[in-house]
N, C-alpha and C positions, 0 to 999 in steps of 0.2 A: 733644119732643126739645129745644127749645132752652130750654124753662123748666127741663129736669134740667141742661142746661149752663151755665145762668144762674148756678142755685144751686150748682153746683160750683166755680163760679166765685170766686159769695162766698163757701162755705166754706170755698176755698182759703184764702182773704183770711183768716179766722177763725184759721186755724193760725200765721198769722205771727205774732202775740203770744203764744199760748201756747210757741211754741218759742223765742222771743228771752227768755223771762223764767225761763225753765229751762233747757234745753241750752246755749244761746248763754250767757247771760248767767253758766253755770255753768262753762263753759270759759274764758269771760273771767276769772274769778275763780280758775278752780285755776291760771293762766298768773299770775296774783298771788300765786303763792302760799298760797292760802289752805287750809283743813281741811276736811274733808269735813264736819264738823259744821257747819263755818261756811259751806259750798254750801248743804248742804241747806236749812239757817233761812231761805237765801235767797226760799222758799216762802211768808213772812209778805207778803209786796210783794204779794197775790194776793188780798187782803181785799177790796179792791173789787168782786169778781165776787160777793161776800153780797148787792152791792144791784141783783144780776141781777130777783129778784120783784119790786121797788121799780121797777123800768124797767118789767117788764112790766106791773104794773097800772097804770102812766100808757099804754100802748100801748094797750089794752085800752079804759080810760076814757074817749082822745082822739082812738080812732080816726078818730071821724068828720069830724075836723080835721085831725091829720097822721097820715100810712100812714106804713108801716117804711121807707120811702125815705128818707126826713131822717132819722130816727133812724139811720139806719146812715149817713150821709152826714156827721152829729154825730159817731159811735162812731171813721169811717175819719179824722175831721179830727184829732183827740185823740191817736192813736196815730202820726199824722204828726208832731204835734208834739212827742211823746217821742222818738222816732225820732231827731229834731234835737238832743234834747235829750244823747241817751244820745253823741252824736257830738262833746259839747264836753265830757265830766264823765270823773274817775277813776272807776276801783271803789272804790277806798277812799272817795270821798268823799261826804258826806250826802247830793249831789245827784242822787249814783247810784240812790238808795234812794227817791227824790220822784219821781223819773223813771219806775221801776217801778211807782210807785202811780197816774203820771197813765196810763201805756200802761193798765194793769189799769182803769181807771175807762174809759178809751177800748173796751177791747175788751167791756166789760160792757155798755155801750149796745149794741154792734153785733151783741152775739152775744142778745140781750135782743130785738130785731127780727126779727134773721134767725131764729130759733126762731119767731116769730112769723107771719113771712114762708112759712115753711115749711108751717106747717100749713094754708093753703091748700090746698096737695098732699096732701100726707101720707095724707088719707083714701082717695085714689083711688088713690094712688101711691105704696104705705106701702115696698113691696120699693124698688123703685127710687131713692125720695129718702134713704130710710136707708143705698141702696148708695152710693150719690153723695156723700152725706157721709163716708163709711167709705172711701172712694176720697179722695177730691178732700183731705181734713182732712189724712189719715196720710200721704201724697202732698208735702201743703204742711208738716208737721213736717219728713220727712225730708229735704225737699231747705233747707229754712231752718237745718237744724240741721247735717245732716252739709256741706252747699254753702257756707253759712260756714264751719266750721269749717277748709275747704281753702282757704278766700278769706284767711283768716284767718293763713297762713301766708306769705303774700305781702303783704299789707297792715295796717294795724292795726285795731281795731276801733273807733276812733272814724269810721276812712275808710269802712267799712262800714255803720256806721249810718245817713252821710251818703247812702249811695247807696241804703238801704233807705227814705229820706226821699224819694228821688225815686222812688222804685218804688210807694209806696203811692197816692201820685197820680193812678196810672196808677187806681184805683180808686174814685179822686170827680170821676174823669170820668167810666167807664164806667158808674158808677149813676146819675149824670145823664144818661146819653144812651139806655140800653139798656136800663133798668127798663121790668120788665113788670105794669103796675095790675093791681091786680084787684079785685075787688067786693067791698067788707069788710064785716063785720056792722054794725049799730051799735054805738054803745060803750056800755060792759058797768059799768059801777062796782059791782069785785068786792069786794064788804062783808065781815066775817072771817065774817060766817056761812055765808055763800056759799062762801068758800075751806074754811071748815072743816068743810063736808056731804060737797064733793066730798073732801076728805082722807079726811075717815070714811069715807064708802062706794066708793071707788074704791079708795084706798092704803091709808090703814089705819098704826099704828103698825110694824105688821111688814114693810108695803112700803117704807116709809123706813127701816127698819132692812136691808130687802133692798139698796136704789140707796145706802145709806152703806158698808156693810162691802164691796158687790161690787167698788168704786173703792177702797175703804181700802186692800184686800188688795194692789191693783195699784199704786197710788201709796207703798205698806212699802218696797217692794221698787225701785222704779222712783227711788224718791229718793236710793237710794245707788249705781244702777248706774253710770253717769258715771264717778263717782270712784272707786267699785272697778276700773273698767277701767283709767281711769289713773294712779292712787294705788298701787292692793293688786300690780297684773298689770303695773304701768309700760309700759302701752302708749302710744305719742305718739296725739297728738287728734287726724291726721289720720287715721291708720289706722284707728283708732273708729268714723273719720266714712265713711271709704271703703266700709268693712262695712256699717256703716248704712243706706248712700245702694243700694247696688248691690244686695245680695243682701235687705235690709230693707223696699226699696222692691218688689222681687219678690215677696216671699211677703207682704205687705199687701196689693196690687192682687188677687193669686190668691187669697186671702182674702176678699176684702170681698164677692166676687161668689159666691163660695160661701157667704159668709153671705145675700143678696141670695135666694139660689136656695133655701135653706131655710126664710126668713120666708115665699116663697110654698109651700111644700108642707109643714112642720110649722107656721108662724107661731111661736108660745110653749110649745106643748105638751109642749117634749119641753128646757125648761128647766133639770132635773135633771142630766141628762146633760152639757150641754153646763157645767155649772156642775161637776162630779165630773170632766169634761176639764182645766178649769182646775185645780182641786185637785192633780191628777194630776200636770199641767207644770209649776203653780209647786213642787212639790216636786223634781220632777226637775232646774228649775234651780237650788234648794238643793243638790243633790248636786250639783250641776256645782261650782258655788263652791266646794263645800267638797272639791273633788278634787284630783288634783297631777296633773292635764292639764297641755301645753304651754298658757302664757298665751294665746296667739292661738288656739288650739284651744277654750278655754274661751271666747272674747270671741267666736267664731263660733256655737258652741254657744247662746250665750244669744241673742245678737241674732238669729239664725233664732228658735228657741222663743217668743221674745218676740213676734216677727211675724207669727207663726201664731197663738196667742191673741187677741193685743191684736186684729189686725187681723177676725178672726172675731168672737170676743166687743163688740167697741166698736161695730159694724155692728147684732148684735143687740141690744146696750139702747140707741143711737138708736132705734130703731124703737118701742123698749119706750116709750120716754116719748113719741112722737111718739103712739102709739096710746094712752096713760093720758093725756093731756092733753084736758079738760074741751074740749069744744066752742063754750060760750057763752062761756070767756075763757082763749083756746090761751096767749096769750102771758104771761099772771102762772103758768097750769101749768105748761109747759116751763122758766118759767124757774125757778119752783120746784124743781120736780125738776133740774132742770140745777145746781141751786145746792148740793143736798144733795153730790154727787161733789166740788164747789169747798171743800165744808166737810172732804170727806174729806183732801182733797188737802194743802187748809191745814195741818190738823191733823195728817195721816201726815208728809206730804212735811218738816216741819218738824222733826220727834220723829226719824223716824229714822236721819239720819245722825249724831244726838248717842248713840242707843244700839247701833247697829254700833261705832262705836268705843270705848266705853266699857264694853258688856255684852252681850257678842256673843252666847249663850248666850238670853239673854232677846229680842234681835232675831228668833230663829229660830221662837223659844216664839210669839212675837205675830205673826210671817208666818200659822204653822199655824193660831190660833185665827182671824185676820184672814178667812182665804182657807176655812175651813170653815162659819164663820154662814152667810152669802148659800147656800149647800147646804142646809143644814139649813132654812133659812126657806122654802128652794122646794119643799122635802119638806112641811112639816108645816104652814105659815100658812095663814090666811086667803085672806091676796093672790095664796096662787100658787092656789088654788080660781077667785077673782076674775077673775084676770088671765091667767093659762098655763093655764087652760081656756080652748080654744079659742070653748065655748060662751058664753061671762060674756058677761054684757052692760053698757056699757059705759055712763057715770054720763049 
């Protein structure tokens, strides 16, 4: 019990930068005024998380020297220090933009360990640590994104950063003091032929094309909702966030534990389905958008629907990579695979709110084909033979 609370702990820790570098940093920026094309680009700051593998095959290689301890004690000092930084700089200005590439170089160490740190557990305790992240993550997004965003209206956001600079502290104490050792293999120097056996015969070209399109689909989409809510629907950012926090944080938690209770009674078998669910819903919130609902009726609409997928589906591929991750070197696998969703995101999250505004038409074209691959690959590859049989054995 208390290494599940440990780790939810830090993965709490893990969602504060992904939500200060998108949500946060995207309401900072619509409060400037800025275009929804120009939010979303804001997705390029995010590069750094490419050198997620690079982290992990020094974990991997130096284990026997330094444990994930320091590396995430490195990952939490970095993100401190953007923290400060973002508390003295405009949006408009270059340094905004340096600032976002040191947190992202900051949270890529950290999240580069703790993947690392994770798989420890994982094999004995695949439901539970995958609940725990799927819990404690979407948990630490919403209350970072929608809890500023209300702090937000009372204060400005360089005062917030400053106080988000004393709060992460609170985090290179507690891994000094509360980290729990554990007995780590020797270290591994994962050679490309080594990484690239395990690719072949575990993943396979069709299983990266599965872990790319299934984040692509969700990040299409995910990267214009923000500013459709309060651009398209002129809703104010507190109200957004209110939803968000209250009824978003609900059906996540009720979520995650139902995806938790499914990984032990189907595991991956029954991946079609749950992947033809999402189909289902992202087109259903296509039709929400494109409906003449009351604004607020539509911004409730989505943000429940969104918290039921996200929060069931993002439960089951943690798990998914927790249990495809190579045994002899957990931490260069997860963070591999963790990297290909970072590629997704770069690439989506960046593109699409230049073609919402521009070629709306064609935005809808690319959700449907987006959000139907990862179906199709689960029907007919290799990898889902591999991997969503429950029988496959494992590299």
């Amino acid at each position: 019990m208390y290494i599940l609370l440990y780790l939810s702990f830090l993965t709490f820790f893990s969602s504060i930068p992904y939500s200060l570098l998108t949500y946060t940093l995207q309401n900072w920026q619509l409060d400037a005024h800025m275009s929804i094309a120009q939010v979303s680009f804001l997705a390029v700051i995010q590069a750094p998380y490419f050198l997620n593998p690079v982290w992990g095959g020094l974990i991997d290689r130096y284990r026997h020297l330094v444990d994930e301890q320091a590396y995430m004690l490195l990952g939490v000092s970095i993100v401190t220090l953007a923290c400060y930084g973002f508390s003295i700089v405009d949006p408009s200005s270059i340094f905004f933009w340096l600032n976002g590439l040191t947190m992202c170089l900051g949270a890529s160490w950290f999240d580069a360990a703790l993947g690392s740190y994770r798989s420890h557990f994982s094999g004995r305790y695949l439901a539970s640590v995958s609940a725990s992240i799927g819990v404690s993550y979407r948990v630490g997004m919403i209350l970072f994104q929608a809890g500023l965003v209300v702090l937000a209206s009372q204060y400005n956001w360089q005062i917030i950063y400053r106080g988000l600079m004393y709060f992460s502290l609170l985090w290179i104490v507690s891994i000094i003091a509360l980290h729990v050792q554990v007995k780590t293999k020797e270290n591994v120097k994962v050679s490309f032929k080594i990484l690239t056996d395990w690719l072949s015969l575990k993943i396979g070209w069709d299983g990266l094309i599965f872990f790319f399109f299934f984040n692509a689909s969700y990040f299409w989409l995910s990267s214009i909702m923000l500013s459709y809510l309060r651009l398209n629907l002129h809703i104010d950012a507190v109200t957004v966030a209110e939803t968000v926090k209250f009824y978003g944080m609900a059906i996540t938690l009720s979520m995650s534990f139902v995806a938790a209770w499914w990984i032990k009674r189907f595991r991956f078998k029954r991946m079609p389905v749950l992947l033809t669910i999402q189909v289902i819903g992202q087109l259903v919130m296509m039709l929400i958008m494109n409906s003449s609902q009351a604004p607020v009726t539509q911004m409730f609409e989505l943000v429940c629907l969104d918290s039921i997928m996200h929060g069931f589906l993002s439960t089951i591929i943690v798990a998914l990579i927790l249990d495809c991750a190579p045994s002899a070197f957990p931490a260069t696998g997860i963070a591999l695979l963790t990297s290909i969703s970072l590629v997704a995101r770069l690439i989506i999250g960046s593109l699409g709110g230049w073609v919402f505004e521009n070629m709306l038409s064609l935005f809808w074209l690319v959700f449907f084909v987006l959000s139907i691959i990862p179906l199709i690959v689960s029907k007919t590859s290799q990898f889902s033979v591999r991997v969503f049989n429950p029988g496959a054995k494992s590299f």
